[in-house]
N, C-alpha and C positions, 0 to 999 in steps of 0.2 A: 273273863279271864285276861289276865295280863303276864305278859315273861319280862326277863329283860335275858338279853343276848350280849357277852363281852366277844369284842372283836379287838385281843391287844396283837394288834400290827407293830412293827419293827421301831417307829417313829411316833404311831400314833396308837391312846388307848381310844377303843369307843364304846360303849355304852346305849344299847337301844332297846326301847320299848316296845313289845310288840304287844296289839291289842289284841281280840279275840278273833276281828278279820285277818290276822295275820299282817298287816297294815302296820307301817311305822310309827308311833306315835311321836317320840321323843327321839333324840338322838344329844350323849353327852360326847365330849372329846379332850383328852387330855396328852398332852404331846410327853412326848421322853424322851432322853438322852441317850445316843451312841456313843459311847470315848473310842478313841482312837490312840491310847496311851505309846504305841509304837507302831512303824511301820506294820501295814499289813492287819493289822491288830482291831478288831470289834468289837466291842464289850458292853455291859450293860449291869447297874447296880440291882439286886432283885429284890431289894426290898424296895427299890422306888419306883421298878414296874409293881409291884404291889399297891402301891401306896397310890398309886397312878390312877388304875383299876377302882380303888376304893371309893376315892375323889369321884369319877365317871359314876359309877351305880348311885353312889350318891345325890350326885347333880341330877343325876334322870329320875329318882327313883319319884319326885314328888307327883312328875306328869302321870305316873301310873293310873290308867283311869280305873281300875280293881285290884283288889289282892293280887300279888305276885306270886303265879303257879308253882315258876320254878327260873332259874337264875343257868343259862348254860354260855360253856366258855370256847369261844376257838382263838387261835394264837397264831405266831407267827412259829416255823417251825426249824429241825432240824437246830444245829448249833448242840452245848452243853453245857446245863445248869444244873451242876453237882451240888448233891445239901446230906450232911450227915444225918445222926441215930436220930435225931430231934430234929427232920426237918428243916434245919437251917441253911442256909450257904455258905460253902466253905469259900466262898471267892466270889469273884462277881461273873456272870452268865460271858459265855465265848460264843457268839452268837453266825447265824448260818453265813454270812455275810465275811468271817475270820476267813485270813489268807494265812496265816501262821502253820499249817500241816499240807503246806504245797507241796514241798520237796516231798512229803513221805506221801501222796499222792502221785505226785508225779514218777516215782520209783515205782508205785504198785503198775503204773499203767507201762513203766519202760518193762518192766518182768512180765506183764501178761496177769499180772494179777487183780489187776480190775475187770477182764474180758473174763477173767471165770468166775469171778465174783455175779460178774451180769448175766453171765448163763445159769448161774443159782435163782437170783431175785431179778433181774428183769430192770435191775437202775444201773447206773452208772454214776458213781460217787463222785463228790467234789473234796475244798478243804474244811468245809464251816460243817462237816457233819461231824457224830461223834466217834470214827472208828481212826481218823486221821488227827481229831482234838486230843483225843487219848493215847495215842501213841504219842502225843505230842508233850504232854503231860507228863506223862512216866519216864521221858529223859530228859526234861526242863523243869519241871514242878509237883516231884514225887509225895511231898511232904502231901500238898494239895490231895492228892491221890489215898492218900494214907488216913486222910480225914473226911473223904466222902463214901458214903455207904449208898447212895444211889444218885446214877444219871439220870434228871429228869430232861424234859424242852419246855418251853414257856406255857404251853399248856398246861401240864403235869405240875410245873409247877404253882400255879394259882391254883389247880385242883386242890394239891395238896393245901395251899395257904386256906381255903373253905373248906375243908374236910375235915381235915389232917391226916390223909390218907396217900400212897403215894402211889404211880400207877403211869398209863403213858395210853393215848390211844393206838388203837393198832395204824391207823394211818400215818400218826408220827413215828410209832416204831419200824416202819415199813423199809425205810434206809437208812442204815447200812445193815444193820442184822438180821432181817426178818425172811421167812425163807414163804412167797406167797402162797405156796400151794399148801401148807404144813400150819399156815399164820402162826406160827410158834419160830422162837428163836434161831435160827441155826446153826449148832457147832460150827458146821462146815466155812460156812463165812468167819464166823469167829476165828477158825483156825487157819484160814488164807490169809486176813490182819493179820495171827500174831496176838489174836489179842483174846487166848481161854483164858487169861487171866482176868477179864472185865467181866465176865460170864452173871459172877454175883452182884458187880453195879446196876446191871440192866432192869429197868423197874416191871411189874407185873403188867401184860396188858389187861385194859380195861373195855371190855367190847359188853354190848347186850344189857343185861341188867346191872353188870356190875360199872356200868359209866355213869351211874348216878349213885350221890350219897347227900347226907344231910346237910345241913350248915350246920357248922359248930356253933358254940355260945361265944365264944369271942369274937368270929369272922362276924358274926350274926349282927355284935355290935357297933362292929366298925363300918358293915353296911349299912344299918338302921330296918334289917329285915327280922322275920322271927326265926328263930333258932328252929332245927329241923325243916327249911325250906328244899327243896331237893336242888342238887348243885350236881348238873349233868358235863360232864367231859365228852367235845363234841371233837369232829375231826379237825385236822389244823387248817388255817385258813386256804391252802390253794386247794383242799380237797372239800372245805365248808363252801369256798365259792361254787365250786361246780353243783354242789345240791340247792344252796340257795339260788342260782339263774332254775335251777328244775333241771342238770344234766343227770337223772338216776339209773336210767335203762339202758341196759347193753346197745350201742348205737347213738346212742345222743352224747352231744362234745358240746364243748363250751371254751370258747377262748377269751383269756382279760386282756384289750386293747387299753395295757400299759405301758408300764417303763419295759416289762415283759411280754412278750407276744405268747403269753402261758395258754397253749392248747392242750385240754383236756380230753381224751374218750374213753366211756368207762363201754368197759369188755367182761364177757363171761370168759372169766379164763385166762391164763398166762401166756403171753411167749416172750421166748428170752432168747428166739431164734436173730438172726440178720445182724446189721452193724450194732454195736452198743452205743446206744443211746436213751436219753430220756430216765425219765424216773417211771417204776410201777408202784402205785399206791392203794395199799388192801385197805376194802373199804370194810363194816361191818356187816356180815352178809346176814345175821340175822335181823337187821333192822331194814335192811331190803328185801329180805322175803322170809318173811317168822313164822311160815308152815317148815320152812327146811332149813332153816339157817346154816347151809350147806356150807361149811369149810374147806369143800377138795377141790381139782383145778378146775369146776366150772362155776366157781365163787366169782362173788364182780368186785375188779378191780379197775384203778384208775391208771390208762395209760398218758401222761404228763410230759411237754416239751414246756419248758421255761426258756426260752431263747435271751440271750445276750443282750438284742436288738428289737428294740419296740418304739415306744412313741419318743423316744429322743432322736431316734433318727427323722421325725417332723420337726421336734425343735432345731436340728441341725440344718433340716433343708431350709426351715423357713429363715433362717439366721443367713444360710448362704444365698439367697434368692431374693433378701432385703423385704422380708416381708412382717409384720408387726406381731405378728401371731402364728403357730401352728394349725389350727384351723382353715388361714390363707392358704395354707398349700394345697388341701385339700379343694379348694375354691377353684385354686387354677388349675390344676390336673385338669377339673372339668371344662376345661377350654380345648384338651385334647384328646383326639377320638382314643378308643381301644388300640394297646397295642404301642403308645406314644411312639405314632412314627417312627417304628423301629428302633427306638430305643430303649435297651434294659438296664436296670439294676440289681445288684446284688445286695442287699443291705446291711452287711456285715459290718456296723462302723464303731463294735466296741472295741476299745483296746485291746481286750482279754478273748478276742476272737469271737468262737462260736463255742455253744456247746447242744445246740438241740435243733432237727436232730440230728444233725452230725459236729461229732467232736475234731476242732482245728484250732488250735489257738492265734495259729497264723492267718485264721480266712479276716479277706477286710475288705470293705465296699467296693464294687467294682461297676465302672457303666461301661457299656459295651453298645457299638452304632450310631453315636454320637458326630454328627457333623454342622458345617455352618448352617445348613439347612434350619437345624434347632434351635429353638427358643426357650424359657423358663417356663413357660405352660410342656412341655416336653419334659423337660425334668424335673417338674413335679409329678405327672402321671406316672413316668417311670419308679419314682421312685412309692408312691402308692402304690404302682402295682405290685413293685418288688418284696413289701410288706406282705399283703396281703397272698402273694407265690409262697413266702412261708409258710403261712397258717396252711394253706394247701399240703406245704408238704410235710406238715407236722401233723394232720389228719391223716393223710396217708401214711406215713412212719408210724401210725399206732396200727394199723391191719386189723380194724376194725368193723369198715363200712358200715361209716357215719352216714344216719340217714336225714339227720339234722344239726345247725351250728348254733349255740346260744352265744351270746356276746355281751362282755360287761366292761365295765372301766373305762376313761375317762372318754376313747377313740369308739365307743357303741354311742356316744353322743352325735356322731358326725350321720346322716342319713345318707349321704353319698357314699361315707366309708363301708356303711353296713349293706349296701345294694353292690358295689365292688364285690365286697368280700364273698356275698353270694354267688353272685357272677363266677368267678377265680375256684371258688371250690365247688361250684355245683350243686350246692344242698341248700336248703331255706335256711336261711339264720333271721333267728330270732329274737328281738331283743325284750327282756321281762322289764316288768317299772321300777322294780326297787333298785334304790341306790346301793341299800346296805346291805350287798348279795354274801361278804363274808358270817353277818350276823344274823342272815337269815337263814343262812345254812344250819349255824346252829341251834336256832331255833323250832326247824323242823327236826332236828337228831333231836333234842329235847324234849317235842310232841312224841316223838316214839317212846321216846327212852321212860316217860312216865306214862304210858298207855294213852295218852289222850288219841295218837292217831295208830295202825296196825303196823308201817310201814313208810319206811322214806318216800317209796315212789306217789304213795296214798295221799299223804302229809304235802308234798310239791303238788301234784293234781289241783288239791284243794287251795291254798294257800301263794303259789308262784301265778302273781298277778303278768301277764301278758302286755307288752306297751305298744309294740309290732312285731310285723312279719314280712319277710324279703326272700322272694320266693328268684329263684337265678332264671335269666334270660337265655333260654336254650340255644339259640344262635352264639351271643356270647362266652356262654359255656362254653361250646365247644370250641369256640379259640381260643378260650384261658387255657384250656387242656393240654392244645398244644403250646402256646407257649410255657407254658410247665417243662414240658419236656425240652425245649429251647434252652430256659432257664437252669436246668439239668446241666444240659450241654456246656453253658458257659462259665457254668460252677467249675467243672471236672478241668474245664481248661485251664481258670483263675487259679484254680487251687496248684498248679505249676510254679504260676506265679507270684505265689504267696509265698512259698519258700525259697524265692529269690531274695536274699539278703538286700534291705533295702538301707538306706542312706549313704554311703558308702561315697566317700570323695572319689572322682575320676582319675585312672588314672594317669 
């Protein structure tokens, strides 16, 4: 048996083969274009994400060491790629990434209308989704609006380019409209937007048997596959990574040591209780367990912290500590014990604040205990640890209890990082061998989706190759713990002084 798996990411398409060990064979890659045609502004042509795509299965398909089973796709998500009666686009994709529906974002949240929005569904919206696009749309570019007959996301819409069928997974439909416990649309949200009028753009969701359909004869050709290959609609990439590391079971989390510090834990069950934050993302509960494919609130869903601040804040240290690489940082932290002699960090060092899991747009890096005593091995621990105090507290913000941490992207490279990270949260993390954890995700939804295996968690068992395991140093645990709480402490006080007006000539 052979698949291929499309992983089109924001920047880049990929294209992998998986063989019958579930093992990578091949892997194609083809980059693409963001414009930035105005401020704030993201966008993306979709026929040349298509065409992208194309190129990729192409280039891999030859490594194929057997017929190709079946072809499944995950994507980058959120954003709006509107296409009329024909499937076409009416404009080019506004992608999750767009700042252009700030202002009408920021108004829901000064009215309290994002806090009830979150007590509905359990996320907390940004600008680049579609409930802010489309408000956005309907007083800037009506005309647009009047010519598309469905919202797809990059998923949906390569579905539709191999199908020609239109449709959306429930994971991408999960924010801003989808109500978890109902996994069906919900007025109610609809009607806190504003926006019963979009009610008919919203595409079908496609969960269970209906995530899969044939290749057409045209897409058939462009790929060089045979017409009627089944073409599976898998979840979008941050909820494909988490199945591909093997996060499936109420309890297991998974965080990408990225540009985002994205912690993962999938939960039986909704709460939409405590501060808002984070995203919740309904996963297919019949492909996690197809004796019940239970829909009500002890369905599993994915609770998601995409943090601001990730592995740029290593390019930063390692840039201000005159060091050649980010890697280095990591190097010299271990010069210094737990704890870096009393010195913490906050790592808050995006422009745009924080958002996960607590919302500030004013939070920004802060070190705290710092005297001549210190050296650069000092702040570099600190500011490792202060990463890796996130992930802790983006595992705890899901109120889960996580009984394990999987870890991928480019920082699960670091074997110090990932023995830290254990350390700091207390649970084993684990890191799996594949690279291609977004394409293997969907390639286990794809083993379901065509009966080859009964169920996701069955499909990862077999298939989610193990690289290590990093089991936490109970001594150390129990001082990460407290300073968590330390860490708590000096948040609450920073956050004072974040909305201290800063630059301000003396005067």
């Amino acid at each position: 048996m052979s698949a291929i798996a499309v992983d089109a990411g924001t920047s880049m398409i990929k294209a992998v083969v998986f063989g019958d060990d579930g093992r990578a064979v091949a892997v194609a890659r083809q980059a693409t274009d963001v414009r930035r045609p105005r401020p704030a502004w993201a966008e993306q042509d979709m026929a040349a994400v298509w065409h992208a795509v194309v190129a990729a299965v192409r280039e891999v398909l030859p490594h194929a060491p057997a017929a190709v089973r079946f072809v499944a796709v995950t994507a980058q998500g959120d954003g709006c790629w509107p296409v009329d009666d024909h499937g076409e686009p009416t404009g080019p994709a506004i992608l999750w990434s767009d700042g252009r529906g700030a202002a009408v974002v920021e108004a829901w949240h000064r009215s309290g209308i994002a806090e009830q929005a979150f007590r509905v569904n359990g996320s907390l919206g940004f600008a680049g989704l579609p409930h802010a696009v489309l408000t956005w749309l309907r007083e800037h570019d009506p005309d647009r609006l009047a010519r598309s007959s469905a919202v797809l996301t990059c998923g949906g819409w390569l579905f539709s380019r191999c199908t020609g069928l239109i449709g959306i997974d429930s994971s991408d439909a999960s924010v801003p409209f989808l109500d978890p416990r109902t996994r069906a649309y919900s007025p109610r949200l609809l009607s806190l937007f504003g926006l019963e009028w979009a009610a008919g753009l919203l595409p079908p969701i496609r969960d269970g048997a209906a995530r899969s359909a044939p290749l057409t004869e045209r897409a058939a050709a462009e790929f060089g596959l045979p017409a009627g290959t089944p073409v599976v609609l898998a979840p979008y990439d941050v909820a494909a990574t988490a199945l591909g590391v093997g996060a499936t079971a109420p309890g297991q989390a998974c965080t990408i040591l990225g540009t985002t510090l994205c912690t993962e834990v999938v939960r039986s069950g909704v709460d939409t209780s405590g501060e808002p934050s984070g995203l919740t993302i309904v996963l297919d509960a019949a492909a996690h367990d197809p004796g019940t494919g239970e829909r009500g609130p002890g369905a599993p869903v994915l609770r998601a912290f995409p943090t601001l601040a990730g592995t740029e804040v290593l390019d930063w240290a390692s840039a201000v500590l005159g060091l050649a690489h980010p890697r280095e940082v990591v190097t010299l932290a271990g010069q210094a014990p737990p704890g870096a002699n009393g010195v913490s960090f906050l790592p808050y060092l995006s422009p745009a604040g924080e958002r996960a899991p607590f919302l500030d747009t004013r939070a920004r890096g802060t070190f705290w205990g710092l005297c001549l005593e210190h050296g650069r091995a000092e702040v570099a621990r600190a500011v490792l640890e202060g990463l890796s105090l996130v992930i802790r507290d983006c595992v705890l913000a899901a109120g889960a209890g996580a009984t394990e941490l999987r870890v991928c992207g480019g920082g699960a490279n670091s074997e110090a990082w990932c023995a830290l990270v254990a350390d700091v949260v207390g649970v084993p993390v684990v890191r799996p061998a594949d690279a291609e954890v977004g394409a293997k995700g969907a390639f286990l939804t794809g083993l379901v989706a065509t009966g080859a295996e009964p169920s996701i968690t069955a499909a990862a068992a077999r298939y989610v190759h193990i690289d290590r395991s990093y089991e936490p140093d109970p001594h150390r645990a129990e001082r990460y713990a407290a300073a968590y709480e330390h860490f708590l402490a000096l948040r609450e006080i920073s956050a004072r002084g974040w909305r201290v007006p800063a630059g301000r000539d003396p005067a």
